[in-house]
C-alpha positions in Angstrom: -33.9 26.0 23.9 -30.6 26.6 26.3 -29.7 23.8 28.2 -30.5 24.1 32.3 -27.1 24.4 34.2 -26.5 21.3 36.2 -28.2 21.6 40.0 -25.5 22.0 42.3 -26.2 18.6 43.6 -26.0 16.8 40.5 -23.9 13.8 41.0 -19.9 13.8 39.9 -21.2 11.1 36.9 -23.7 13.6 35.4 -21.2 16.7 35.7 -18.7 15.0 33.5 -20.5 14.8 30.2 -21.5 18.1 30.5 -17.9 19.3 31.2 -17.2 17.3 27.9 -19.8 18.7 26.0 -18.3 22.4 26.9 -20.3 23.6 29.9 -18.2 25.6 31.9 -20.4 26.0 35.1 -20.3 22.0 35.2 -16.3 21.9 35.6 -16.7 25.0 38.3 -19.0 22.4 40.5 -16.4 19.6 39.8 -13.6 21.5 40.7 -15.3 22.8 43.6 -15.9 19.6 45.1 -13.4 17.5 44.3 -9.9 20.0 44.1 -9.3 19.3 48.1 -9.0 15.8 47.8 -7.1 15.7 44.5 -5.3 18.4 46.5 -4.1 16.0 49.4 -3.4 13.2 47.4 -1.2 14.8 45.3 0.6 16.7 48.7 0.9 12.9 50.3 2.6 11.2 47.0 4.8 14.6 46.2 5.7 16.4 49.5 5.7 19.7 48.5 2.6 22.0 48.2 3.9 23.6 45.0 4.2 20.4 43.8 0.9 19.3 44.7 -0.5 22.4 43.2 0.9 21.6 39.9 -0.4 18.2 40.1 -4.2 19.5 41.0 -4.2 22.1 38.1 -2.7 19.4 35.9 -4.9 17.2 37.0 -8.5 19.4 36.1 -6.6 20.5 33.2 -7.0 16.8 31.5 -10.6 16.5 32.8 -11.4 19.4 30.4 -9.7 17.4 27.5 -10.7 14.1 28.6 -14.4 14.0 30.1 -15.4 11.9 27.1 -13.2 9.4 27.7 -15.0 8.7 31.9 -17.2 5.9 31.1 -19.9 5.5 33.8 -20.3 2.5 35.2 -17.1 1.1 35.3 -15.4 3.4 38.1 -16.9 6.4 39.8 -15.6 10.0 39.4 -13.2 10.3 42.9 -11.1 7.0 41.2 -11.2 8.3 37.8 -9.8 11.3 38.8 -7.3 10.1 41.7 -6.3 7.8 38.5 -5.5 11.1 36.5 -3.7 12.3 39.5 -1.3 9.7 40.1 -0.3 9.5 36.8 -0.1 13.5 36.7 2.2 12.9 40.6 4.6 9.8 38.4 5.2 12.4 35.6 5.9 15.3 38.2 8.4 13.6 40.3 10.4 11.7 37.1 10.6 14.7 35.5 12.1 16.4 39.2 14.3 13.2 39.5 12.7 12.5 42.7 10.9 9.2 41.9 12.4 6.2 44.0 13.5 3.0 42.1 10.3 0.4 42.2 11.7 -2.4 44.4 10.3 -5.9 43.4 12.1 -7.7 46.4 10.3 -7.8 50.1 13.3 -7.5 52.2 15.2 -4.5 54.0 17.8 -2.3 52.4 20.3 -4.7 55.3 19.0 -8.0 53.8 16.1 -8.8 56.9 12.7 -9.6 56.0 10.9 -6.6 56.9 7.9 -7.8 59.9 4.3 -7.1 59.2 2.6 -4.2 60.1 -0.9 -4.2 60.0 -1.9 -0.5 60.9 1.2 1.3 61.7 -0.4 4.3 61.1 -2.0 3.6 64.9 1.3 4.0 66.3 1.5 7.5 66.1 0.5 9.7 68.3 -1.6 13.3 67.6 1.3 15.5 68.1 3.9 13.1 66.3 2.0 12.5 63.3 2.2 14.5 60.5 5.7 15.3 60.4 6.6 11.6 61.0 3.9 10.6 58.3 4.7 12.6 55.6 8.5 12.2 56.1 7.6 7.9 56.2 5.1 8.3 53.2 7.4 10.1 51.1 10.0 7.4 51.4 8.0 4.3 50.1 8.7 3.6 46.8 6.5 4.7 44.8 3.8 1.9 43.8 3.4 1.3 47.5 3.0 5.4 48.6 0.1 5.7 46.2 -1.3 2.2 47.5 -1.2 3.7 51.4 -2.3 7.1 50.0 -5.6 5.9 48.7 -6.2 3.4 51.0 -5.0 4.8 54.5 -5.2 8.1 53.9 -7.4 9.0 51.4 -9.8 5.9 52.5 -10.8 4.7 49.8 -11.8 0.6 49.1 -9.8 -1.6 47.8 -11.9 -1.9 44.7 -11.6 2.0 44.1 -8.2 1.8 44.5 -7.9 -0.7 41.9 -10.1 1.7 40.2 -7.7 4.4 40.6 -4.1 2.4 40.0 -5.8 0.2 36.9 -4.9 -2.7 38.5 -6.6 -5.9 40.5 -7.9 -5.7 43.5 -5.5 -8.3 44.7 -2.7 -6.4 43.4 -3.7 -3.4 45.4 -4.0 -5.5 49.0 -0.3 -6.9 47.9 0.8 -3.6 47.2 -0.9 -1.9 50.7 0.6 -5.2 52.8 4.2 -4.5 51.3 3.8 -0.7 52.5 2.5 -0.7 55.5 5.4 -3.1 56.1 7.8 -0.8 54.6 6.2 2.3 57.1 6.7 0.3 60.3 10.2 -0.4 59.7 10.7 3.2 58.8 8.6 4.1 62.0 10.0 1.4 64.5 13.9 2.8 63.7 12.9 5.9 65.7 11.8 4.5 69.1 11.2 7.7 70.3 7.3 7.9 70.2 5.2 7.9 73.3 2.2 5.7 74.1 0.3 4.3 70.6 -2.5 6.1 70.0 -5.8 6.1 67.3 -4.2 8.0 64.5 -6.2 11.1 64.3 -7.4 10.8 60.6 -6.1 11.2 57.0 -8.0 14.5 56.5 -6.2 16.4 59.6 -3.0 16.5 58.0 -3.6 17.5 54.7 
């Protein structure tokens, strides 16, 4: 007896072992519904669509060699595969030569200890943001761009974050605190900005 195709509204966990298992209309609803976000993640940490491009067919390339290896349960799909993606983004930019030394201190290029910045995302205005963003993003380091990727922009918790980077949970808040410090430094040198306003959402600049 053939096997029913998945529904379309089959959950992301029950896609996966049939994507393993061969089913070709299972990776077609996967990739439908997931490529976007894998999409802006990968723009965010790289830069450059191309690149991001790359990243997102690299990405669903090792979902079709690694399904089997998703174990329900212990993270759910969007983490898994932002996991895949930010390993797929490190390879990407070392092998370009763009990747940023890690910095392990918490102090300025000039030697001042950078202040705290709780949201500096909210200090940009509609028209200002995505050029400023991107440009600020892009200069974090890089454990600390894939820490305010997920969390700021792609929105996810802290606990699928830590899902995503393998790591504690405690490791991602450190991680997030040190960025958004490093972001409103990098946004505070340019004084040119008007009123603060609500940033407009992660999904608008994609």
């Amino acid at each position: 007896m053939a096997v029913p195709l998945p529904n379309d509204q089959a959950p992301d966990e029950q896609l996966l072992p049939r994507i393993a298992a061969g089913d070709t209309h299972a990776f077609t609803l996967l990739f439908r519904r997931r490529q976007a976000a894998v999409y802006r993640f990968a723009l965010h940490m790289a830069g450059a669509a191309s690149v991001a491009e790359d990243v997102t067919q690299d990405v669903f390339i090792e979902v079709m060699r690694f399904a089997a290896r998703y174990e329900p349960g212990r993270s759910n799909v969007i983490s898994w595969l932002y996991g895949i993606a930010r390993n797929c983004a490190r390879r990407r930019l070392e092998r370009d030569r763009q990747l940023e030394p890690l910095a392990d201190h918490d102090e300025g290029e000039d030697g001042i200890a950078l202040a705290v910045h709780p949201d500096p995302l909210a200090d940009l205005t509609r028209e200002e943001s995505i050029a400023r963003l991107r440009e600020a993003v892009l200069s974090l380091p890089f454990r600390y761009r894939e820490a305010v990727v997920l969390c700021d922009l792609q929105e996810l918790s802290y606990a699928e974050a830590a899902d995503a980077l393998g790591c504690a949970v405690g490791t991602v808040r450190s991680r997030l605190h040190r960025g958004r410090a490093l972001l409103g430094a990098k946004l505070a040198a340019d004084r040119t900005w008007k009123t603060p306003a609500k940033f407009p959402g992660a999904r608008s600049i994609a």
